[in-house]
C-alpha positions, 0 to 999 in steps of 0.5 A, a space after each residue: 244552241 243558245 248562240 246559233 239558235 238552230 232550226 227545230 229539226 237540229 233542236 231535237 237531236 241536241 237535246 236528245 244527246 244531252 238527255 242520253 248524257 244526262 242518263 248516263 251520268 245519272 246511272 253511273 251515280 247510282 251505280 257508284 252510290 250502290 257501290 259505296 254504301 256498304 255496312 249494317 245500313 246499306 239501304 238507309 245510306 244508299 237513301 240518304 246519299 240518293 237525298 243528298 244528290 236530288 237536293 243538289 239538283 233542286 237548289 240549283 234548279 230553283 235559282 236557274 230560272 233567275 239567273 237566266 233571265 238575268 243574264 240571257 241564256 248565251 252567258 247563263 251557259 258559258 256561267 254553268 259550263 264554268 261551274 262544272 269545273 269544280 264537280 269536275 275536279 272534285 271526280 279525281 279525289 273519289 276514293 275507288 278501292 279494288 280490293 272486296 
């Protein structure tokens, strides 16, 4: 969209099926934070981990602006598909163990 710059009617379907995404991934977080913590402290972890993951929304969230003005938003997000990689990779070394 940010190249092609499409009507309003091609708009909001787009950002509805980004939202959707959004929503999943979001939900299949917390499912694999519940999922993990486990002991004594189950809520506190659960807590604190849940912290951790809306700092690693807000961080980005404050600099986005920024960088977006700086570059435009056709490099802006070629740059953030980019940075996805790492998370991406980071998905293969998340240790799932079956046995409860």
């Amino acid at each position: 969209m940010a190249y092609h710059q499409p009507s309003l009617s091609l708009v909001y379907p787009l950002v509805s099926l980004e939202q959707f995404g959004y929503g999943f991934g979001f939900t299949a977080f917390s499912v694999y934070l519940m999922y993990i913590s486990q002991g004594e402290y189950k809520t506190s972890h659960f807590a604190i981990s849940t912290g951790i993951m809306a700092l690693g929304m807000m961080l980005p969230g404050i600099i986005s602006g920024y960088l977006q003005q700086f570059f435009g938003y056709p490099l802006f997000f070629i740059l953030v598909c980019i940075l996805t990689i790492p998370g991406m990779i980071s998905m293969l070394f998340i240790p799932l163990n079956e046995e409860k």
